[in-house]
N, C-alpha and C positions, 0 to 999 in steps of 0.2 A: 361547888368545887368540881362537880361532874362535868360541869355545861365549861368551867373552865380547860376540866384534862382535855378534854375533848377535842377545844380548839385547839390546843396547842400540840395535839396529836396528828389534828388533820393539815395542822401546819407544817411538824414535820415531815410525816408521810409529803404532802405536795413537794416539797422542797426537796426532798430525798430526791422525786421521780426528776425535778427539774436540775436537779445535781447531775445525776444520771446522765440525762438526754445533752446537756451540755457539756461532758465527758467524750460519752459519742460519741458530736460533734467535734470537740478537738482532736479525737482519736481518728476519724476519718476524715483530715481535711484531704488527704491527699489520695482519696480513695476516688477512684474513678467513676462517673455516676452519681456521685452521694448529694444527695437533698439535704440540706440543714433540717434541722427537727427543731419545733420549739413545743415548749407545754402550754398548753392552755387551760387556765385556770377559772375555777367559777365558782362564787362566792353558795355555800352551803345554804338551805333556806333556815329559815332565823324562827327562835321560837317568839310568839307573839304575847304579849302581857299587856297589864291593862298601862301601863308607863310608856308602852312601844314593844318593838321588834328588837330584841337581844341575838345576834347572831352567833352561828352554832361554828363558822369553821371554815375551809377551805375545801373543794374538790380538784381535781385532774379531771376534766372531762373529754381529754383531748390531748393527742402527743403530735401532731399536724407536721407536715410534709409540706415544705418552704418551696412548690414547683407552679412553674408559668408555663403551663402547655405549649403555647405559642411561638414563646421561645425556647423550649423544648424540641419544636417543629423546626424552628427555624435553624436552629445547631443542626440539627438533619440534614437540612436541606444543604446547609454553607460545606457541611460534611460530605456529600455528595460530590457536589460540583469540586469540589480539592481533591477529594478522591480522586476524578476523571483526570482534573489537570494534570496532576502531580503522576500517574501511570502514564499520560499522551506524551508529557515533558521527557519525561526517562526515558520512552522507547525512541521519540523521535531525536532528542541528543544522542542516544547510539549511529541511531541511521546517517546523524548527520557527520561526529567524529567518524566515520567511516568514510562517507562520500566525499570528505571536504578533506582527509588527512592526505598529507604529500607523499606519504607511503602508503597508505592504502589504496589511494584512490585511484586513475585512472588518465588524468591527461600526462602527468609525466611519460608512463607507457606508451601512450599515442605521440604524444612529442618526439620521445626516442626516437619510435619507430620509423617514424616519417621524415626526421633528422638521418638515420643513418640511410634512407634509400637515396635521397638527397647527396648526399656522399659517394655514395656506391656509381650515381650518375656520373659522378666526374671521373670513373674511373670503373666502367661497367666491366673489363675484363679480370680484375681484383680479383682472386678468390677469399682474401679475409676480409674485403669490403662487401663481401655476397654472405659471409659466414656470420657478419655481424645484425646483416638483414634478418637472417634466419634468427639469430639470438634476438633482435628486438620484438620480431613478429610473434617469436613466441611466448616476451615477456606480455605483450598483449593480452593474449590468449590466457595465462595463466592470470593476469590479474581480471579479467573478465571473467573467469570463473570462479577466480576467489571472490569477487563479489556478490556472486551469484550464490554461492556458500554461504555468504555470509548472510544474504538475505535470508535466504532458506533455513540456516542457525538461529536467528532473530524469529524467523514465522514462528519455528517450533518453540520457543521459548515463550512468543506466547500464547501460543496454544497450551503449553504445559501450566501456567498464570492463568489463565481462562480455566484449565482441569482443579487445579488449584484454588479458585477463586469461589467457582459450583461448591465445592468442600466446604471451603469456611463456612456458605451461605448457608447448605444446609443444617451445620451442625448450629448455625444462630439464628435459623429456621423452627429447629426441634427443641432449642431452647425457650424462645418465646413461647413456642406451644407450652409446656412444660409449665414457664412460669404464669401462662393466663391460666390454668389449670391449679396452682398454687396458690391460686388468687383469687379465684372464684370459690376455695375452699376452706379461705382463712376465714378464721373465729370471730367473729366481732364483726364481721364485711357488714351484716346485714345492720349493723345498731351504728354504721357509720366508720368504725373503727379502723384504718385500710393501714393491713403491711406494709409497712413505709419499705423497707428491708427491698421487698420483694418488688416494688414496683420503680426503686432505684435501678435496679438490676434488668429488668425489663427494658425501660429506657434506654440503659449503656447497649444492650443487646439491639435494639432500634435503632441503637446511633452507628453501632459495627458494622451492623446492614447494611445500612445507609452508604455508608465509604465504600460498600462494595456494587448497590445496586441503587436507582432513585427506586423509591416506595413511596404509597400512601398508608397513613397510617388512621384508623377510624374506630372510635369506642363503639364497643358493643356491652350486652347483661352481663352483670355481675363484674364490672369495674374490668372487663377482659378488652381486648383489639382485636381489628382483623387488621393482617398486612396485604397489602396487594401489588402486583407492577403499575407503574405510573397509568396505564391505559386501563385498568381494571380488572386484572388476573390477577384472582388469589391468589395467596402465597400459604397466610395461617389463618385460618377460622375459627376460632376459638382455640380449643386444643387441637385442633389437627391442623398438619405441615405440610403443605407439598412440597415435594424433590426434588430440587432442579438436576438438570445433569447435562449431556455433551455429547455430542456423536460426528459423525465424520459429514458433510454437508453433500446431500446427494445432488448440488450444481457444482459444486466443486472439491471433490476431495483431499486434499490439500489444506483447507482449512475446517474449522470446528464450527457445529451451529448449535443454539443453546437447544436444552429440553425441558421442560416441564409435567411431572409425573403426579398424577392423585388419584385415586379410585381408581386404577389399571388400567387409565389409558394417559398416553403422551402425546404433549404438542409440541411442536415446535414455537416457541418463543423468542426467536432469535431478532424481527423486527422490534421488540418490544424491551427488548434489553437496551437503556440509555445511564448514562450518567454513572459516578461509581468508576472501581477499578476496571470491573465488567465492561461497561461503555465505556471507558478511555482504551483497553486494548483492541475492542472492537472498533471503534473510530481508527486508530493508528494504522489496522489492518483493511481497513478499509479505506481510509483517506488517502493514507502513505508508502507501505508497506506494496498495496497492489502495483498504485501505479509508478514506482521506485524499478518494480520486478520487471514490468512493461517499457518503461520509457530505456533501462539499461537493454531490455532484449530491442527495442527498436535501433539504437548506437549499433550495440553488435552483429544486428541485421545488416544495416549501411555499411556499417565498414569490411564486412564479408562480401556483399554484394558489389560493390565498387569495386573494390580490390579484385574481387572473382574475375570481373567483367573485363576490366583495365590489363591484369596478366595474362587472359586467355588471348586477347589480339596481339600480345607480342609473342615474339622469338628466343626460344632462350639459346646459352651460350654453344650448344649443338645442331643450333638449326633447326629445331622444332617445335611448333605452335606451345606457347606456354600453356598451361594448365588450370586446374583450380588452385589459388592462393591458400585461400580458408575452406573451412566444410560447405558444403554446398547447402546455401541456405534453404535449395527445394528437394533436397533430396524427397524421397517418396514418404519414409516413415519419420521423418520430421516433420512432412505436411499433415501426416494422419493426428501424428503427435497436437496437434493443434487445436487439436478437436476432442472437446472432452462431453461425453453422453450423459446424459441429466440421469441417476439411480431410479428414479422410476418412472422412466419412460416404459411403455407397454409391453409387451414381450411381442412377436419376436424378439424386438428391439435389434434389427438388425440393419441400421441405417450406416453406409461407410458417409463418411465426408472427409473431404482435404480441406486444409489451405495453402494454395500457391502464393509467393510473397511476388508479386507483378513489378511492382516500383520501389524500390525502396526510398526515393525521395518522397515520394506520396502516401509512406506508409504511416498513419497515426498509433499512437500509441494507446494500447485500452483494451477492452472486451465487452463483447456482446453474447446477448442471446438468440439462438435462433429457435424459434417455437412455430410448432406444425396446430393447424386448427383445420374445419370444416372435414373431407374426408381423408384428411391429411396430407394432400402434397399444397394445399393454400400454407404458408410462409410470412411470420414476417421477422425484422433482424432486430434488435434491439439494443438499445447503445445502455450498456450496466451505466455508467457514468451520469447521463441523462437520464435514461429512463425513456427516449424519443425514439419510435420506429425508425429507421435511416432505410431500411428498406424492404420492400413487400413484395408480393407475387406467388406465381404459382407454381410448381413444379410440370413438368410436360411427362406425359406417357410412354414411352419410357421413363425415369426417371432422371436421367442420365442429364447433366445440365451444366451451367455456375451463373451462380449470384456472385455479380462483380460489385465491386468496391475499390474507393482511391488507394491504391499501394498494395490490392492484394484479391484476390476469387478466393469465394465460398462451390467449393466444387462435389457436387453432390455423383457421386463416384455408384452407386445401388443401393440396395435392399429396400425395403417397405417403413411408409412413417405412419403413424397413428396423432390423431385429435389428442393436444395436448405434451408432447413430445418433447422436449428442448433440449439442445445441444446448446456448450458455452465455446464461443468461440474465440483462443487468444494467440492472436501471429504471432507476438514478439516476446510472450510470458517468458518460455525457457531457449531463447536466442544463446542469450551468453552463456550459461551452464551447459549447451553441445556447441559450442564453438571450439573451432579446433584448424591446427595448422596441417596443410595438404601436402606443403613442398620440403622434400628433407634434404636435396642436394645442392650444394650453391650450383651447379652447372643449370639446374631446372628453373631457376630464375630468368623471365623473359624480360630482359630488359630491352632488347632491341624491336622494333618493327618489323615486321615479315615481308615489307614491302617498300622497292625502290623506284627513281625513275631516273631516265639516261639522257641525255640528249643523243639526237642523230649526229654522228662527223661531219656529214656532207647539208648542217643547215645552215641558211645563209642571212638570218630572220633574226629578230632580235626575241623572239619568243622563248618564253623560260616558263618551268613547270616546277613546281613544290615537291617536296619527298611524300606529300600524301599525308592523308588522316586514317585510320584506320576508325571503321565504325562497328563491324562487328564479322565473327568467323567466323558463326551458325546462324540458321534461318529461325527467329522467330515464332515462325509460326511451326516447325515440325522439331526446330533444336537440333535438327543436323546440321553437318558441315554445308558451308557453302560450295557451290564446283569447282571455286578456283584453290581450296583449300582441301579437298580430299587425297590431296600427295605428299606426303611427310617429304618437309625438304625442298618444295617446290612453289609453283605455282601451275596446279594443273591444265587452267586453262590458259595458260602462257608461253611465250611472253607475251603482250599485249602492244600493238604497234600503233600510235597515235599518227595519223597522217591530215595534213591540211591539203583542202581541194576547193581550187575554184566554184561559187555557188551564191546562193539564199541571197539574202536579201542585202546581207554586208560584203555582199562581194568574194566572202570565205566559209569553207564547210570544213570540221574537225569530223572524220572518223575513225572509233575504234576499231580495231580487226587481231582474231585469232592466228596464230600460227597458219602459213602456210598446209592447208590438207595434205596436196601436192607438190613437193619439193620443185620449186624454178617456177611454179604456176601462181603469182601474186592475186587472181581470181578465186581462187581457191579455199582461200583465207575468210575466215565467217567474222561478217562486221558482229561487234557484239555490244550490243543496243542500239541505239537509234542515232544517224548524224546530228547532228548538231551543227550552228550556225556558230560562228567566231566572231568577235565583238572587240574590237581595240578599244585598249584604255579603260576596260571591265575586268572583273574575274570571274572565268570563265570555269566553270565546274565540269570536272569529269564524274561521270555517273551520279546517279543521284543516293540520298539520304533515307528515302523509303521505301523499307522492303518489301512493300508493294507494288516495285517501278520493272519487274520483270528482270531481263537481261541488263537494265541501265543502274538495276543494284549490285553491288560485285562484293558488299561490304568494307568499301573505301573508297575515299573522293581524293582527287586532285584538283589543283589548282595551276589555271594557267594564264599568264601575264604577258604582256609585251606585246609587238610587231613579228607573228612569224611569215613566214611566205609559203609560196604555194611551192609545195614537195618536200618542206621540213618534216622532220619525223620528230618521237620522241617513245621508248618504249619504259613497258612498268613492266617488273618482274620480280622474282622471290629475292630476297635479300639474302641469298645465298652468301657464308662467311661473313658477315654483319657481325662480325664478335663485337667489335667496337662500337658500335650504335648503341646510342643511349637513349633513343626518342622516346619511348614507352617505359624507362628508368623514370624519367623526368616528371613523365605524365602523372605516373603513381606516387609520386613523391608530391605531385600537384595535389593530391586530392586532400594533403593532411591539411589545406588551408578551402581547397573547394567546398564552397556550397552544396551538399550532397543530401541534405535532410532536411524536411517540414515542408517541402515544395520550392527546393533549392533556397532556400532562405538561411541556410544554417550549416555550420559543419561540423565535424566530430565532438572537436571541443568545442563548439560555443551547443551544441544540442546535452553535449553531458555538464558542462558549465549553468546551462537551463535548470538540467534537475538536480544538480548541489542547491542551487538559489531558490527553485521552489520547495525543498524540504528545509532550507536554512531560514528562509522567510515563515516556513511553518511551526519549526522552533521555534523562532524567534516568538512568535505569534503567541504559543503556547508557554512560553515564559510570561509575557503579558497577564493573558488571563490566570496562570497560577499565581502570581502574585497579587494578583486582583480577588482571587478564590480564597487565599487564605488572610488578607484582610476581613473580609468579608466574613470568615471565618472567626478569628481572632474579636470581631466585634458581637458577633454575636455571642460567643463564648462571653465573650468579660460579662454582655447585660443578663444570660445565664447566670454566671455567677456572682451577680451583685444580686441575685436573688435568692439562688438556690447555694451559692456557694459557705464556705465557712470562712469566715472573717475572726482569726486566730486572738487579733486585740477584742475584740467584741466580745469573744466567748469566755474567753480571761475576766473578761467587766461582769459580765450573766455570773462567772462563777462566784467571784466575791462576791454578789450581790445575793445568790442563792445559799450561801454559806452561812451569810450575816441573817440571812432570815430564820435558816434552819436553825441556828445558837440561838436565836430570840425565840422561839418556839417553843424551843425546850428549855428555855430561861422561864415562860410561860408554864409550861408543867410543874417545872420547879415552885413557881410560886403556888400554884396549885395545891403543890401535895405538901407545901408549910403550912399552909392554910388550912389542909385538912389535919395535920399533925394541932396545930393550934387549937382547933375545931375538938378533938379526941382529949386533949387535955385539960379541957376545961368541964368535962364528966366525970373526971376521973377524982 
């Protein structure tokens, strides 16, 4: 009867623990992490007689943890890459409802604006068609800088998701630590016995990370991990954690670069940050984010540069050279501006540099670095985008120089560079956020030409001459006033007398001549450039187009047509009372369709129409792979839990079935102790 209780004791007890563990189990299906548990059962050894082996009973030799490492890894992994997606998707659907909304965005503004100068042209003496100018110019202006805001709102936000993100990691840093520490100290580790509890929990804390950063994950003694970054930087070593953390990037202050801290020294880790929420705000800020900031300051460059250029050659309704339109895209400390010094460059560390914006059709969008080597004035430029030198050389002694580039000089202005050195160099980064409107009066609106031309009374010719182009009213190369333009109100070296003279080889010579020196003395009069031959049935150009042509540049051409004869005249002179000319109205209103950016290829809106399409197609893109990330996801998860999960009808079925054995068991005792009761009564 002993060998009977017995069994039916070790029946119960088994079935009790098997009760148990599939209680658990229905108790945690919906616990995050949880491995199904099952018992593992193993037959007692048997006492042996000489008839056979009579067995003794049932053990537990095992409560087993239902986990497929593999695809344990693999939830990781699909966890990661959904991580990235699902951060890249949210910040760049911001940037793009931003760029693409009809109020937010940017071509209606443009549209406006260049509609109402359009307007204003048909009627240049208006003053609420000049007031309306100003109101559109300056809704430009303001939505260029709310955009600029809003980029800058976005940066910081993720940078505070990035400050944010360091946090979580580390606190599921010092957790893992903790629980391989919990785990390497549990009872029974060494006889096989493994904390299921604890390495559930371990797991979900693997899986947390994972959505935040890609990892590898690698057993080490005593049933412990080490974690690491995808490239092989610890993270946990058994129990100990390192810290990540964040600091201000000494190439660009503005944004955040990662750190990593352990035994009292820190690196920089920031190449090594992928995947995860981490890598998706870093991708965004990097893919998107930069050059969103870049391609709106290149717009805002263009259309201040244009506009600049276009208002200074005309006249406004006073008769005085128009002005700057917009801020002046070179002013001095907006070219400094441009120029941002690498934090540990060497001390002195007293290098000035500018950047001058040269073209703005030719200006690209983007940033470089420029890094000093050998005994510091060797240079070379470095395009951030590619990664490819664009350009090299050396500084001269002085130092005093510029490294030219398409749409813009690198202008190295003094002080001393050292081996190793780098300045980040970005023309267009904060364009929009200092743009700003110059002209506050409608009368300072130049909408007319400063410049006309007359015919002679007494010509007999059928020769005809154009009102002229205007090319430009300072020199190039010193940016001062040209000579004919240093007299408010006039034309100083004027008026200018065209005369034709018998000659050359067509029979006819055109020469220009100054004002008489000598009143009644037509000798006296200084020709001003060089004769020229007259060509019928040609067009014949007055002065030339490059400011390098001496006297024959005056900063505007005419043109001249027909049959004149010899002693026709025709003079050019200030457009003194031009209220009513609209030539230079017209022009500026031309540029809202002119090709004026990417090497005249492009204009306002089809260059900001560019970069709604390439963040929308980037969206777009990143919709794709999230959808593809969390399939991917979602599959791996299910074959997880067709392994490790809890299957609620299943464990329903275990329970009956552990029930039904537990009551036989102790039906088995029962018989037992009648047996022994039977057994007592028959001494008695």
């Amino acid at each position: 009867m002993a060998g009977l209780l017995g069994i039916g004791l070790t029946g119960i007890l088994g079935h009790q623990s098997a009760l148990n563990t599939t209680g658990n189990n229905i108790t945690n299906a919906n616990t995050p992490g949880y491995s199904r548990q099952e018992v593992v059962f193993e037959t007692q050894q048997g006492q042996r007689t000489g008839a056979g082996t009579i067995g003794s009973g049932v053990s537990v030799v095992d409560i087993r943890r239902l986990a497929d490492e593999f695809l344990v890894q693999q939830v990781r992994e699909d966890s990661t890459l959904t991580g990235e997606q699902q951060t890249l998707n949210s910040e760049l659907s911001r940037l793009d409802n931003l760029l693409g909304g009809e109020t937010t965005g940017l071509n209606n503004a443009l549209n406006n604006f260049f509609a109402s100068l359009q307007n204003a042209a048909e009627d240049p003496t208006s003053l609420p068609q000049r007031q309306l100018v100003l109101s559109e110019a300056q809704q430009v202006v303001n939505r260029f800088q709310a955009l600029s805001q809003e980029f800058i709102q976005q940066r910081e936000s993720v940078k505070t998701q990035m400050q944010q993100g360091v946090e979580d990691a580390n606190a599921l840093l010092n957790s893992i630590a903790d629980l391989n520490l919990a785990i390497s100290e549990s009872p029974g580790l060494a006889q096989g016995q493994m904390p299921n509890e604890l390495l559930d929990q371990r797991d979900e804390k693997l899986r947390q990370l994972s959505e935040l950063v890609s990892i590898k994950v690698t057993e080490a003694e005593g049933s412990q991990v080490n974690v690491s970054l995808s490239n092989g930087l610890s993270l946990v070593v058994g129990n100990n954690a390192a810290q990540m953390g964040t600091r201000s990037s000494s190439e660009d202050p503005t944004r955040l670069e990662f750190t990593l801290s352990n035994g009292g020294r820190t690196l920089n880790i920031d190449e090594q940050i992928s995947g995860g929420k981490l890598g998706g705000l870093k991708r965004f800020e990097s893919e998107a984010l930069k050059p969103a900031f870049d391609e709106l300051g290149r717009i805002a460059i263009g259309v201040a540069a244009s506009m600049n250029h276009q208002h200074e050659i005309g006249m406004d309704l006073e008769g005085d050279l128009g002005g700057l339109f917009f801020n002046d895209v070179n002013d001095l400390a907006v070219q400094r501006s441009r120029v941002v010094a690498n934090a540990d460059n060497q001390l002195p560390n007293d290098g000035q540099l500018a950047v001058e914006i040269t073209d703005s059709s030719k200006l690209p969008a983007g940033s470089w670095t420029l890094q000093f080597s050998g005994d510091g004035r060797n240079f070379e430029l470095i395009d951030e985008a590619s990664g490819e030198i664009v350009n090299q050389g050396r500084l001269p002694d002085p130092v005093q120089s510029e490294i030219t580039m398409p749409g813009f000089n690198i202008r190295v202005e003094g002080g001393s560079f050292n081996a190793g050195d780098k300045y980040l160099i970005q023309p267009s980064r904060n364009a929009a956020e200092s743009m700003g409107l110059q002209v506050d009066r409608e009368e300072d609106l130049a909408f007319a030409s400063p410049i006309r031309a007359t015919t002679g009374d007494q010509n007999v010719g059928t020769g005809q001459i154009d009102q002229g182009t205007m090319l430009d009213v300072r020199s190039p190369f010193t940016g001062s006033l040209l000579p004919g333009f240093q007299t408010a109100g006039d034309l100083a070296n004027g008026p200018l007398t065209i005369s034709f003279e018998a000659g050359g080889s067509t029979g006819m010579m055109y020469v220009v001549k100054g004002p008489e020196a000598v009143a009644g003395d037509p000798s006296s009069a200084p020709v001003i450039g060089s004769p020229k031959e007259y060509t019928g049935g040609n067009i014949n150009l007055v002065f030339s187009s490059d400011p390098a042509a001496g006297d024959d540049y005056q900063g505007y051409q005419f043109k001249l047509t027909g049959q004149p004869a010899i002693g026709d005249t025709f003079e050019i002179n200030y457009n003194s009372n031009g209220v009513s000319d609209n030539r230079n109205a017209e022009l500026m209103a031309a540029l809202g369709t002119a090709n004026t950016l990417n090497g005249n290829s492009q204009s306002f809106t089809e260059g900001y129409a560019g970069l709604v399409e390439d963040i929308g197609v980037k969206t777009r893109q990143s919709q794709f792979d999230l959808e593809a990330g969390n399939t991917l996801l979602e599959q791996s998860s299910a074959q997880r839990e067709s392994v490790s999960g809890v299957n609620l009808d299943e464990e329903a079925g275990k329970l009956i079935q552990y029930q039904a054995a537990y009551n036989a068991s102790a039906q088995v005792i029962s018989v037992a102790q009648d047996l022994f009761d039977t057994l007592l009564q028959t001494f008695r």
